[in-house]
C-alpha positions as CSV (number, residue, x, y, z in Angstrom):
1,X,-13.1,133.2,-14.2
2,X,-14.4,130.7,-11.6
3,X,-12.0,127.6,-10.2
4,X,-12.7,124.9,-12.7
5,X,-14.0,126.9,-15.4
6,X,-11.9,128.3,-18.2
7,X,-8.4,127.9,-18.3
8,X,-5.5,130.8,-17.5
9,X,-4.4,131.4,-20.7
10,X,-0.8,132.4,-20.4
11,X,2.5,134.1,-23.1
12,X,6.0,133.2,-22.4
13,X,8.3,136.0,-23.0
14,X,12.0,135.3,-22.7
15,X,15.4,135.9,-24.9
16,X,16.6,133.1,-24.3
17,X,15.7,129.5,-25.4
18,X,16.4,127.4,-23.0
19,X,14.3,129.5,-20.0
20,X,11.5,129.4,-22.5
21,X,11.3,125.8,-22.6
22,X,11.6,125.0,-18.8
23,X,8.9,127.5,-18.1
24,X,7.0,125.8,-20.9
25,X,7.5,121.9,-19.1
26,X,6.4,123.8,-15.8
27,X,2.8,125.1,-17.4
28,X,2.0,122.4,-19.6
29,X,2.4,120.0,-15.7
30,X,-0.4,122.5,-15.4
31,X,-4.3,121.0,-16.7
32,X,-5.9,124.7,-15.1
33,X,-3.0,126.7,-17.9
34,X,-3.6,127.0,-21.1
35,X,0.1,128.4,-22.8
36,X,-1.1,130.4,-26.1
37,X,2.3,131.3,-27.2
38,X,5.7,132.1,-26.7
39,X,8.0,134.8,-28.1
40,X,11.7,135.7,-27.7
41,X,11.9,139.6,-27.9
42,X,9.9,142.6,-26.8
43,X,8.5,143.5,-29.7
44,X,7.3,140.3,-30.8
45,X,6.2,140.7,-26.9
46,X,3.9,143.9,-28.0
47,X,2.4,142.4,-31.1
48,X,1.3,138.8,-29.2
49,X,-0.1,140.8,-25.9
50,X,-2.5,142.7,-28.4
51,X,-3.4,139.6,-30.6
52,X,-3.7,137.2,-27.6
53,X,-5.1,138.8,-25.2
54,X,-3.1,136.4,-22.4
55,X,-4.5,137.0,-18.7
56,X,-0.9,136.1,-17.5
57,X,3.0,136.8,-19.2
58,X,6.2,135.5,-17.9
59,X,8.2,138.0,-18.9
60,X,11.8,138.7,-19.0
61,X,13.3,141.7,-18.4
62,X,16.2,141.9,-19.7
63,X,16.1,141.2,-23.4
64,X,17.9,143.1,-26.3
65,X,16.5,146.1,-28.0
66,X,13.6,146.0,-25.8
67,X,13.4,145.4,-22.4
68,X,10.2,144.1,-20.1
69,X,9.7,147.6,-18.9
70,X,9.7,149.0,-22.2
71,X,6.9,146.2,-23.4
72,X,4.6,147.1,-20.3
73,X,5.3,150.8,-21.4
74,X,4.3,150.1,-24.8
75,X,0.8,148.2,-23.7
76,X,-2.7,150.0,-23.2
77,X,-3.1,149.7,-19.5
78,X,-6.9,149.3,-19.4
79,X,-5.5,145.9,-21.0
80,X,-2.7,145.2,-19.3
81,X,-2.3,141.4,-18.3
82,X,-1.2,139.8,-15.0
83,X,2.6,139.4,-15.1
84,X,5.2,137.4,-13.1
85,X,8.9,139.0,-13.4
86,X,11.3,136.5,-14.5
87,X,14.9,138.2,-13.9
88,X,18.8,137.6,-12.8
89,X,18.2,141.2,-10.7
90,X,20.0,141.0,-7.9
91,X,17.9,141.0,-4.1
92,X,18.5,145.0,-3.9
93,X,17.1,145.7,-7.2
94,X,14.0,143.5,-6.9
95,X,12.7,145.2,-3.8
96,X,11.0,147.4,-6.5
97,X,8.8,144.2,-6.8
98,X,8.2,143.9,-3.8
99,X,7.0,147.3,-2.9
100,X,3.9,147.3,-5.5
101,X,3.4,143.7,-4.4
102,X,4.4,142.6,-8.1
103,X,5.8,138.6,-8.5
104,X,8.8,137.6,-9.4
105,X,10.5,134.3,-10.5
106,X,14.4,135.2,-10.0
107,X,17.1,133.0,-11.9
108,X,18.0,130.0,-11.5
109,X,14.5,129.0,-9.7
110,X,13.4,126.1,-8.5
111,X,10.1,123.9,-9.4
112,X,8.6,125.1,-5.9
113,X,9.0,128.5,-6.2
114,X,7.6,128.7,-9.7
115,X,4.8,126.8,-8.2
116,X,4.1,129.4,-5.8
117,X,4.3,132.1,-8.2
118,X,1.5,130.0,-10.6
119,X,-0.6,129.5,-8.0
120,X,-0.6,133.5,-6.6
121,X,-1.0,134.5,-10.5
122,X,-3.7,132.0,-10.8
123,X,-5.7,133.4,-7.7
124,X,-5.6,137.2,-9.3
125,X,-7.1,136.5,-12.3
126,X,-9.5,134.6,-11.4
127,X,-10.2,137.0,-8.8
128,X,-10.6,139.6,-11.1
129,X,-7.8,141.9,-9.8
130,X,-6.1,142.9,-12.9
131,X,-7.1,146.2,-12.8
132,X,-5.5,146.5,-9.1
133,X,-2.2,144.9,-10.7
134,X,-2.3,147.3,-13.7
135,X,-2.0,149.9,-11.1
136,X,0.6,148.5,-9.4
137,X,2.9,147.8,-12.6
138,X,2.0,151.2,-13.7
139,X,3.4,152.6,-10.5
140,X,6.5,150.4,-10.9
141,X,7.0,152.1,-14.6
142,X,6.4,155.6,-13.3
143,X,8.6,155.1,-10.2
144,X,11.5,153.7,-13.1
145,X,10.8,156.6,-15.0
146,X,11.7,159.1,-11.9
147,X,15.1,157.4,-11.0
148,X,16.5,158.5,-14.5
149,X,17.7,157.0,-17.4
150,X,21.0,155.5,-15.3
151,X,19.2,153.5,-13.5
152,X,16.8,152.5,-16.5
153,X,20.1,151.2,-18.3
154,X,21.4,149.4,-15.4
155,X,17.8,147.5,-15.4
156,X,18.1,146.8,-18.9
157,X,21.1,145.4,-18.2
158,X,23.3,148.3,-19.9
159,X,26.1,150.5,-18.6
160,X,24.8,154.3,-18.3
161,X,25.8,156.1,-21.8
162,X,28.8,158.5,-21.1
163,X,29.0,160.0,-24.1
164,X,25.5,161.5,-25.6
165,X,24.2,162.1,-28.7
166,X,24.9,164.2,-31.2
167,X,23.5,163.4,-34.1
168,X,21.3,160.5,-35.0
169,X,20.9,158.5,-38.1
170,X,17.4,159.1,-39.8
171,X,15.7,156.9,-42.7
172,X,12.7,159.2,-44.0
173,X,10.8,159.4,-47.5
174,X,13.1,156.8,-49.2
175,X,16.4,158.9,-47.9
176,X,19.0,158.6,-44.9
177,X,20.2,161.4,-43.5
178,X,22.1,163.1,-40.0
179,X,19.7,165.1,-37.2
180,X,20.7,166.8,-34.9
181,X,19.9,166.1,-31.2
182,X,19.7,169.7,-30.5
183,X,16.6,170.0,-33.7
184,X,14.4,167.5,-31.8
185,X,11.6,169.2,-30.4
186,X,10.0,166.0,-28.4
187,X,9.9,162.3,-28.5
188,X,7.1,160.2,-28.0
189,X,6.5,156.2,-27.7
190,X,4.9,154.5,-30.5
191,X,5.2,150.9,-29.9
192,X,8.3,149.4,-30.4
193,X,9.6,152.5,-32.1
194,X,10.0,156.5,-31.1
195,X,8.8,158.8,-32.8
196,X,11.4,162.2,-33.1
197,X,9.0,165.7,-33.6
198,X,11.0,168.0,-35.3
199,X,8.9,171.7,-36.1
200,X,5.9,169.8,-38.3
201,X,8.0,166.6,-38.8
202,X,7.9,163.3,-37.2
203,X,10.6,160.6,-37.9
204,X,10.1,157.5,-36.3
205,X,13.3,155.6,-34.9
206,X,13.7,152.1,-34.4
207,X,14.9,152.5,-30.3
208,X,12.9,152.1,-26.7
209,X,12.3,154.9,-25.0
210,X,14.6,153.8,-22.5
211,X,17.5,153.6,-24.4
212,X,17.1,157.0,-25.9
213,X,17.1,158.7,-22.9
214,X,19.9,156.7,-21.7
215,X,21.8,158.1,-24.8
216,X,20.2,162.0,-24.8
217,X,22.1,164.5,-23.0
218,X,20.6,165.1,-19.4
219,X,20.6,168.3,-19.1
220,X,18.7,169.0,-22.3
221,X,16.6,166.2,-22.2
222,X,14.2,164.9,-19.3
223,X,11.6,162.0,-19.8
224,X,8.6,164.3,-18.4
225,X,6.4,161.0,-18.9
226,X,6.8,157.3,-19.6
227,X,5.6,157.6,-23.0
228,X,7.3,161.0,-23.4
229,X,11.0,163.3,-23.6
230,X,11.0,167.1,-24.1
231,X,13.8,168.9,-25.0
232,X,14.5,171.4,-22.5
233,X,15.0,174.4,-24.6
234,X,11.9,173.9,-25.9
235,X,9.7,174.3,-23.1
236,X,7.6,177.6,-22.7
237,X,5.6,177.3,-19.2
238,X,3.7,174.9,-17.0
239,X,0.4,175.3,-16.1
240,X,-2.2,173.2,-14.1
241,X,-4.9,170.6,-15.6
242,X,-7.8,169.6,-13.6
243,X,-7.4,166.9,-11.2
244,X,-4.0,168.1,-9.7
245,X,-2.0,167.1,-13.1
246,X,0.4,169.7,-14.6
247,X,1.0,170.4,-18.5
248,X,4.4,171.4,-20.5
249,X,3.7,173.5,-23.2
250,X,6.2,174.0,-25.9
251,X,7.6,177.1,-27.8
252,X,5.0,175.9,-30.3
253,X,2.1,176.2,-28.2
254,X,2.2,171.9,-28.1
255,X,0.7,170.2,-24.8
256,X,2.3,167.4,-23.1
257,X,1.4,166.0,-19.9
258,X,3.8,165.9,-17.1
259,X,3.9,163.2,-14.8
260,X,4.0,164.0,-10.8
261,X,7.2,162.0,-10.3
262,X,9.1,164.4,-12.9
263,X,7.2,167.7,-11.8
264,X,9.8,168.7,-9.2
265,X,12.4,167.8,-11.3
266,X,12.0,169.6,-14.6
267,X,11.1,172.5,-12.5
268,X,15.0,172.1,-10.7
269,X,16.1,172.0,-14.3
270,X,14.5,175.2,-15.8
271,X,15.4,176.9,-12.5
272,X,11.7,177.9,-12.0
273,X,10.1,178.7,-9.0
274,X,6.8,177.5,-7.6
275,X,5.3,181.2,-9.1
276,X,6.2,180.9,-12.2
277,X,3.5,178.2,-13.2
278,X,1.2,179.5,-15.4
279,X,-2.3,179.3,-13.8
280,X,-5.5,179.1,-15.4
């Protein structure tokens, strides 16, 4: 996109009313900013990314349900757009930002700092660097991932969950029924839902990852990726992939990648020792 030529076309993402609308005066002051849309909760977040295919989002992150994080989570990252942070975090927390060199608008801001924040946003897309900042929010999301899922309810805006799941609620096949945490094999993302594997069943829930594993027992449950959690128990062995990835492979002989940041830890967790990876 050259200076002059076609506009930045830009979603709004934010809970609340009121911040939509200032950050809407702010763009439209803009003649370079074209503002394509504007939604008021992650999932409607999801759904307009893949529609609209916006080069820049102001997102929020701390929404009900779903959270920022869980919307970048739930995006294909060859497609991901440029974003600018919009948060009450306070100065400790966004130093996650700062470290992948990610923007930030914190609240209440002022016309000048949004400004800024346009204008560096402006500059990446039209120099072409998405695919640098799609690495970089990646790394933020894979860096979350590795502090827990107490610190991923704290940036939700949540208290940690203190007392886990037992059972959950499942609607399936026209019928609601109990199932128990202990019975779930795996979870996986799928969009705005989760989807529970069970043996040869799936049964999707209407929950983030993040607040799942906020709610999941620890020490039987580890998020091995950001679009996956494996139940403990269930694991078999690890063994290497090409490339210096490893692979969890279940009781059922099912393959699940591990991500590096959790490698070390589910390893501390099923008390293995370096030799006891399977190798190929």
């Amino acid at each position: 996109m050259e200076e002059g030529g076609e506009k930045v076309r830009a979603l709004i993402v934010d809970d609340e009313p009121l911040a939509r609308q200032n950050i809407r005066l702010l763009l439209e002051a803009d003649p370079e900013v074209e503002i394509v849309g504007e939604v008021g909760d992650g999932a409607a977040a999801v759904k307009a990314v893949r529609r609209l295919s916006p080069d820049l989002v102001f997102l929020d992150i701390q929404m009900p349900e779903m959270s920022g994080f869980d919307v970048l989570a739930a995006l294909d990252p060859e497609r991901m757009p440029a974003v600018v942070f919009v948060t009450a975090f306070d100065r400790y927390a966004l130093r996650a930002f700062e470290v992948h060199a990610l923007d930030y608008l914190l609240k209440p801001f002022d016309d000048a700092r949004f400004e800024k924040a346009l204008r560096q946003a402006k500059s990446q897309v039209r120099g072409r660097e998405i695919g640098l900042l799609s690495r970089r929010l990646l790394a933020l999301l894979e860096e979350r991932d590795a502090r827990g899922p107490a610190a991923a309810s704290a940036d939700a805006g949540r208290a940690p969950a203190r007392n886990y799941l037992r059972r959950l609620l499942v609607k399936s096949a026209g019928r609601v029924f109990f199932l128990k945490a202990d019975d779930i094999d795996w979870v996986e993302a799928a969009d705005y839902y989760v989807k529970l594997h069970v043996g040869r069943k799936g049964h999707l829930l209407r929950e983030s990852m993040s607040e799942l594993e906020a709610r999941l027992d620890p020490d039987k449950f580890l998020r091995i990726h950001r679009s996956t959690i494996v139940n403990l128990d269930r694991v078999r062995e690890m063994h290497p992939l090409p490339g210096g990835e490893y692979a969890v492979v279940l009781h059922d002989g099912m393959q699940l990648k591990l991500s590096r940041s959790r490698r070390e830890q589910l390893q501390k967790l099923l008390n293995l020792g370096g030799e006891q990876y399977r190798e190929r």
